[in-house]
VMD Tcl script that draws the C-alpha trace (Angstrom):
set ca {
  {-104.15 153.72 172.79}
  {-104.37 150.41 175.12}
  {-102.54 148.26 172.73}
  {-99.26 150.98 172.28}
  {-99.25 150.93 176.54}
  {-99.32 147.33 176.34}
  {-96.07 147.14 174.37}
  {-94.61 149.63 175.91}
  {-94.95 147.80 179.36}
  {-93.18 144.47 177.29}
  {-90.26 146.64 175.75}
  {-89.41 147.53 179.44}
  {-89.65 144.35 180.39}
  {-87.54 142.97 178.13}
  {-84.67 146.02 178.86}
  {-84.81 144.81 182.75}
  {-83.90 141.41 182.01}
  {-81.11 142.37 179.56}
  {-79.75 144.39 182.57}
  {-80.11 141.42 185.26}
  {-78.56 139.41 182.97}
  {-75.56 141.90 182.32}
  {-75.30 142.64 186.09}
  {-75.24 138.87 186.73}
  {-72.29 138.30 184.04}
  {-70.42 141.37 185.47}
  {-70.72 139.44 189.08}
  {-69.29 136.41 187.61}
  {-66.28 137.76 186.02}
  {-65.41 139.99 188.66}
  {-65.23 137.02 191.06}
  {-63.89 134.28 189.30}
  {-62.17 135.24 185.41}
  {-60.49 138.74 186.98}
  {-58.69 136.79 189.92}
  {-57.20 134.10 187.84}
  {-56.29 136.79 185.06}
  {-54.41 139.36 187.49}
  {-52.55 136.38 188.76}
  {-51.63 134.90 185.48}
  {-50.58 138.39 184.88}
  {-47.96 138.87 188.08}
  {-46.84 135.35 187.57}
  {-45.77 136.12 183.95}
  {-44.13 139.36 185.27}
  {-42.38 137.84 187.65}
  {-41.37 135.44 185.08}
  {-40.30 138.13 182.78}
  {-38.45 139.98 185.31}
  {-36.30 136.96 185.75}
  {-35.83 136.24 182.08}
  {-35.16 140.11 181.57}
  {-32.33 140.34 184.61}
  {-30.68 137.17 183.43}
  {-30.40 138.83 180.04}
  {-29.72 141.86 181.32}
  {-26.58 140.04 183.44}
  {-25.61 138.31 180.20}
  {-25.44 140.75 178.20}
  {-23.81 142.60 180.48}
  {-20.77 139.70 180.64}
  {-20.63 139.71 176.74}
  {-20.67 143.44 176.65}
  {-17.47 144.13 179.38}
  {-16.26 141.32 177.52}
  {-16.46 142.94 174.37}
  {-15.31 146.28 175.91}
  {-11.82 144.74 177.25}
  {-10.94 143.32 174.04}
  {-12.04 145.94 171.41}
  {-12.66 148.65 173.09}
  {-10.17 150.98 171.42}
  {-11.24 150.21 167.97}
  {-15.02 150.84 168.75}
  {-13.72 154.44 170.36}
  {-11.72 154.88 166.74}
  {-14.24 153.41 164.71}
  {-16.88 155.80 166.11}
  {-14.37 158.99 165.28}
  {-14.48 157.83 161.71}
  {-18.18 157.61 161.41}
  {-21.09 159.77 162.27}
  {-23.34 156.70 162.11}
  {-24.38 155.42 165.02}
  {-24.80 151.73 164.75}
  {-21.80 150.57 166.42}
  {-23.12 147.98 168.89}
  {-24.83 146.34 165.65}
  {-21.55 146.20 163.83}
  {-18.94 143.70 163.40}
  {-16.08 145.51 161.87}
  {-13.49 143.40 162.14}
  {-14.80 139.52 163.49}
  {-13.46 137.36 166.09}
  {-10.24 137.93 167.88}
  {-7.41 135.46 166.96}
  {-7.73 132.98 169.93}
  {-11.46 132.98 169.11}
  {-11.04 131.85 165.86}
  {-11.78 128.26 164.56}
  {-8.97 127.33 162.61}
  {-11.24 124.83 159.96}
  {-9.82 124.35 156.65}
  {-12.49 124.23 153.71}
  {-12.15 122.95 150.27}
  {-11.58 124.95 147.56}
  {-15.21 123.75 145.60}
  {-16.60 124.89 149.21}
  {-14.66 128.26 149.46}
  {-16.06 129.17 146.30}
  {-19.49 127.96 146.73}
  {-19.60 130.40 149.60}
  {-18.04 133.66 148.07}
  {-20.71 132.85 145.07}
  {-23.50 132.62 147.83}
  {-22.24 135.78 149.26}
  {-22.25 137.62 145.62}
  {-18.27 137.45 146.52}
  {-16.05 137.76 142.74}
  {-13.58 140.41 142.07}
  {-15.13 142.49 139.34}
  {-18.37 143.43 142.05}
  {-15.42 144.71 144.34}
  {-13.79 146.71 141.65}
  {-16.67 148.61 140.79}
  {-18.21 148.67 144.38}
  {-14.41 149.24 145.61}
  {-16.25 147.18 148.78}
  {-15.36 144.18 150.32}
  {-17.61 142.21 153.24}
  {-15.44 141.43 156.04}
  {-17.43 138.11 156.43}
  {-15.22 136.35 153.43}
  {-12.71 135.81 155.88}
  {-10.64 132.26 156.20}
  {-8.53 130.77 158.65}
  {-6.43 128.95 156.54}
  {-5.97 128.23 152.59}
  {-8.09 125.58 150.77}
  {-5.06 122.39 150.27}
  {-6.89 121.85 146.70}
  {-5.21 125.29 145.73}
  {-1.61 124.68 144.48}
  {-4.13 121.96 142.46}
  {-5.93 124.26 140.42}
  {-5.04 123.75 136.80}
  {-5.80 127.24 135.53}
  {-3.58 129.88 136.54}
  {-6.39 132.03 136.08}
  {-9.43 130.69 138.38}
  {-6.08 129.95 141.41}
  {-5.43 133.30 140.79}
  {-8.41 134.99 141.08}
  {-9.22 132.65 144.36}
  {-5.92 133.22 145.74}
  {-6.88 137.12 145.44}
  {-10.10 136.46 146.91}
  {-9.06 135.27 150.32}
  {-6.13 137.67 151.18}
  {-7.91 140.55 149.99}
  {-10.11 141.25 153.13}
  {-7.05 139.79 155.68}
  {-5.12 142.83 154.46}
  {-7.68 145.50 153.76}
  {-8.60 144.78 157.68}
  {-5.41 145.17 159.24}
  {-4.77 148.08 157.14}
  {-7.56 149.80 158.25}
  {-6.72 148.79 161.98}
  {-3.56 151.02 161.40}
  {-5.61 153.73 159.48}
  {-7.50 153.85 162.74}
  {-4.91 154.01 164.75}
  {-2.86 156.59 162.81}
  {-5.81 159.07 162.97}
  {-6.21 158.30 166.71}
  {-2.62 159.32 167.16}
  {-3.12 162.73 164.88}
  {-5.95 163.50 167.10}
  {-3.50 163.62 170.63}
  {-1.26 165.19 168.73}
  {-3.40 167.88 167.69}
  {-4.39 168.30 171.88}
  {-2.66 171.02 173.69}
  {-3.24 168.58 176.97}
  {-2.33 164.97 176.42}
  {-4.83 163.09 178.61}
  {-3.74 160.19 180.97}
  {-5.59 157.34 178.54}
  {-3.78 159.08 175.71}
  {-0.25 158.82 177.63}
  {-1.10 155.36 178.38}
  {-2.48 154.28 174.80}
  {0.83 156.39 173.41}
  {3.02 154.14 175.31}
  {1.58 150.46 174.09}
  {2.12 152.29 170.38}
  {5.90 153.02 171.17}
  {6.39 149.45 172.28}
  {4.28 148.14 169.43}
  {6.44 149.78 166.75}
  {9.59 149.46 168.62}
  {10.17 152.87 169.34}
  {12.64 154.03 172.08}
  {12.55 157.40 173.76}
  {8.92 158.56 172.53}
  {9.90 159.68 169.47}
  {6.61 160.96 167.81}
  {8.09 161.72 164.79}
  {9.07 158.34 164.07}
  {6.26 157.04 165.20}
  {4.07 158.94 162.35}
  {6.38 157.49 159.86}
  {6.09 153.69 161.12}
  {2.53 153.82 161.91}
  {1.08 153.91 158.89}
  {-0.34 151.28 156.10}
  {1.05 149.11 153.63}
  {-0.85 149.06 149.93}
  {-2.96 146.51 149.37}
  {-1.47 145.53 145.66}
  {2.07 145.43 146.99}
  {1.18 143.11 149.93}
  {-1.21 141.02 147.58}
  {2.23 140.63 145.40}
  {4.12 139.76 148.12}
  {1.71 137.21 148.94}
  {1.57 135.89 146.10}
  {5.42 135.83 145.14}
  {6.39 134.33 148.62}
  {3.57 131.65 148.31}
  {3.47 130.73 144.66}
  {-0.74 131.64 144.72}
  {-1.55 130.05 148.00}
  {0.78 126.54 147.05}
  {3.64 126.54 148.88}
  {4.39 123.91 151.57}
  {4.95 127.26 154.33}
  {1.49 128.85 153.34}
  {-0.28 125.17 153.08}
  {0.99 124.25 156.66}
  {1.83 127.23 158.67}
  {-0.41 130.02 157.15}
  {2.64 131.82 156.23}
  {1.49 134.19 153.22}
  {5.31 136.27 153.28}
  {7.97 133.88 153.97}
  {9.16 135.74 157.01}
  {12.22 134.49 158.71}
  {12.94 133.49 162.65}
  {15.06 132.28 164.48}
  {13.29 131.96 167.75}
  {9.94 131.62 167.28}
  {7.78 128.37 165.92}
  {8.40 127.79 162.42}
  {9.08 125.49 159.47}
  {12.50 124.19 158.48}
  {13.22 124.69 154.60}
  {14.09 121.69 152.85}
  {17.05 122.74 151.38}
  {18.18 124.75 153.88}
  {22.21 125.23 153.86}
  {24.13 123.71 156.55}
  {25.53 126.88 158.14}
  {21.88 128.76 158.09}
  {19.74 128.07 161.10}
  {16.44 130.20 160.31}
  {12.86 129.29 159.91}
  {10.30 130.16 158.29}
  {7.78 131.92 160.44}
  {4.37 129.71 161.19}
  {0.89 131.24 162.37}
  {-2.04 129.94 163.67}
  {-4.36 131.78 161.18}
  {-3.62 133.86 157.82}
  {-4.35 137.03 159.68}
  {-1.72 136.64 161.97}
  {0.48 136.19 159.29}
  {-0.76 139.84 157.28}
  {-0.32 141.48 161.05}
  {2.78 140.37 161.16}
  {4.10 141.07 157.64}
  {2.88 144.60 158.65}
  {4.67 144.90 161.37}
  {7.89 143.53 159.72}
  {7.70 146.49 157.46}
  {7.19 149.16 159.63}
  {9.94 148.46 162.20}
  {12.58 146.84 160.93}
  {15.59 148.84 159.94}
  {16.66 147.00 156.56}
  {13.16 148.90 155.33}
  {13.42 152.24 156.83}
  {14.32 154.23 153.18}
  {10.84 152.52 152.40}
  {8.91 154.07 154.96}
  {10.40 157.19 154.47}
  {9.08 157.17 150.35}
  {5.68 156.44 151.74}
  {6.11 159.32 154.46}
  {6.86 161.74 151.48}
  {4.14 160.45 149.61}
  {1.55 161.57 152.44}
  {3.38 165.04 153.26}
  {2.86 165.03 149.55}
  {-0.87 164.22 149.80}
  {-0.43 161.65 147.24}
  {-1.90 158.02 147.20}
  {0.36 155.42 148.57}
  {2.08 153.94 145.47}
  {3.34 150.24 145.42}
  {4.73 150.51 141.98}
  {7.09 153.43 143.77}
  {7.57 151.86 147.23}
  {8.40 148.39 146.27}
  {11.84 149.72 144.80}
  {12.70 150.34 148.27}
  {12.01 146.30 149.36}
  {15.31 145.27 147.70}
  {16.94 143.83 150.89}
  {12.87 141.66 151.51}
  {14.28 138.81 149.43}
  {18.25 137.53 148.26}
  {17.47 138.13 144.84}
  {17.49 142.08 145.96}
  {16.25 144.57 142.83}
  {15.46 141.24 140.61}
  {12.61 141.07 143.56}
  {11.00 143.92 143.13}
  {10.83 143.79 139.41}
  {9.02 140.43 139.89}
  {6.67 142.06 141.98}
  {5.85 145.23 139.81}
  {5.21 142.80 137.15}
  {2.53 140.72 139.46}
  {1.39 144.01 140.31}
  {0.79 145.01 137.04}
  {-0.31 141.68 135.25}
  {-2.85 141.52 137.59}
  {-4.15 144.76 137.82}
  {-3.93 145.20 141.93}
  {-4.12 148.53 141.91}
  {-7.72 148.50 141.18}
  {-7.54 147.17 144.91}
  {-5.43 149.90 146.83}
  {-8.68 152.11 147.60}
  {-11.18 149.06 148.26}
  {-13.26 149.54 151.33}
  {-14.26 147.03 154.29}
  {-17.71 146.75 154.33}
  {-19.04 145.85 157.96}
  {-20.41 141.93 158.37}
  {-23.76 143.57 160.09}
  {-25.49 147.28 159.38}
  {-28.66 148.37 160.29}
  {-29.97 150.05 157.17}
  {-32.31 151.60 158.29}
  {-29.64 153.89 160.60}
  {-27.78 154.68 157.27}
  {-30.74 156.68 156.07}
}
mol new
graphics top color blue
foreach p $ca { graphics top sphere $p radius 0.5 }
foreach p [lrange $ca 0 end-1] q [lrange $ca 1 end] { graphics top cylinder $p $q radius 0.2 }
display resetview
């Protein structure tokens, strides 16, 4: 009995010193390690806060930045879509003044597309394209492919997305406008946006009708054959030095003289600053001027018809697009059909960035 209070009297002996010893550890912490801790704390908060406002004043430049320049394709784009991953998206790149006109070799060029799982037989069965295998400017080794085939095929490669994007600016557009029309009040932005459309497809007196018929798109195998006619592939001395992919004509504007131009003709042909520009304004050729109004009028029965846009139709009506006049559009039903381009009238633009994980 004397021995089990003897150890009983060391085992609470032992507890009291654990709990000085705790107490005295507790003492030390709270008045030296908290102190420096809390102020580390509100020094990196404060730090933060700075980092996060200048961010936050950043972001909000880039973002009215963003807002002036594309702000009615983002509204359009998000009619289209349900998805909502629209600030993560870049649907259609830089704006034109942005872009850096470089000009990369063809070996280059085609390292890149293969890097990107970029070849034509993927987009035919995907019917997608990635807007990010976009150029400025054709490769000068082009016209010096040997095979027909492979300057084809690259040709094909780097007008594709140009056109399928400017097409689908218009196919936004067009269902923008069928929206106000379908409004029993026309709002003011609507009035306003309704106006820069008039003026952009040279339309006097409002007419809506007309406006339907003009604003629409152009198929992608007729303006690949187009491109490809006016430019011999991507060799021509106007698509090699002024990105012109159509051979449009002006008399105003900054162009290139033809070398055998006659003596009593004083037109150009028309020069761009990127490849784009020159698709826009092939676009734009076609749906205002009035030596191609029967051909807007075929496509306009085509959609009251609620048929696919057909290039092998509508290119009988581009007679008066080159001197040669119906021999023209034979040549280009035949690049049309050599080529098989109508496997690329219903390709798709697929975005440069998606969240996948908002697709789900």
């Amino acid at each position: 009995m004397k021995k089990k209070i003897l150890k009983k009297k060391k085992d609470n002996s032992n507890l009291n010193f654990f709990k000085t010893l705790l107490t005295g550890l507790i003492i030390i912490f709270v008045f030296t390690v908290l102190p420096n801790s809390v102020s580390f704390v509100k020094n990196n908060l404060k730090s933060n806060e700075v980092v996060v406002n200048s961010s936050k004043k950043n972001f909000d430049e880039i973002l009215d930045k963003q807002k002036k320049n594309n702000k009615e394709i983002k509204d359009m784009i998000k009619d289209r879509y349900s998805w909502n991953i629209f600030e993560d998206i870049d649907v259609f790149g830089k704006d034109e003044d942005d872009e850096d006109p470089q000009r990369l070799s063809a070996s280059t060029i085609e390292e890149l597309f293969k890097d990107n799982g970029y070849n034509l037989d993927t987009v035919k069965k995907t019917k997608l394209v990635n807007a990010g295998n976009q150029l400025t400017k054709l490769p000068k080794e082009l016209k010096n492919i040997e095979s027909p085939k492979i300057r084809k095929k690259l040709f094909i490669k780097i007008v594709l997305p140009l056109i399928i994007e400017e097409n689908l600016k218009i196919r936004f557009d067009r269902k923008k406008l069928f929206k106000i029309l379908n409004k029993s009040n026309t709002e003011k932005r609507d009035k306003a946006w309704l106006e820069l459309k008039f003026k952009q497809y040279g339309i006097k007196n409002n007419d809506l009708a007309k406006l339907k018929i003009r604003m629409d798109e152009i198929p992608v195998s007729l303006a690949i054959a187009q491109a490809a006619k006016e430019t011999g592939w991507g060799s021509s001395r106007f698509a090699q030095e002024g990105n012109a992919l159509f051979g449009q004509w002006t008399w105003s504007g900054e162009g290139i003289k033809p070398l055998d131009l006659e003596k009593d003709k004083k037109h150009k042909v028309a020069k761009f600053k990127i490849l784009k520009a020159s698709v826009r304004a092939y676009q734009r050729n076609l749906n205002t001027h009035s030596g191609y109004k029967e051909f807007r009028i075929e496509r306009a029965i085509q959609r009251d018809n609620d048929e696919k846009l057909d290039s092998l139709k509508l290119v009988n009506f581009l007679d008066k697009y080159a001197e040669t006049g119906k021999e023209y559009t034979e040549v280009l039903k035949k690049i049309i059909n050599q080529n098989n381009l109508i496997d690329f009238d219903d390709v798709e633009l697929l975005p440069t960035s998606l969240k996948m994980k908002n697709l789900i």
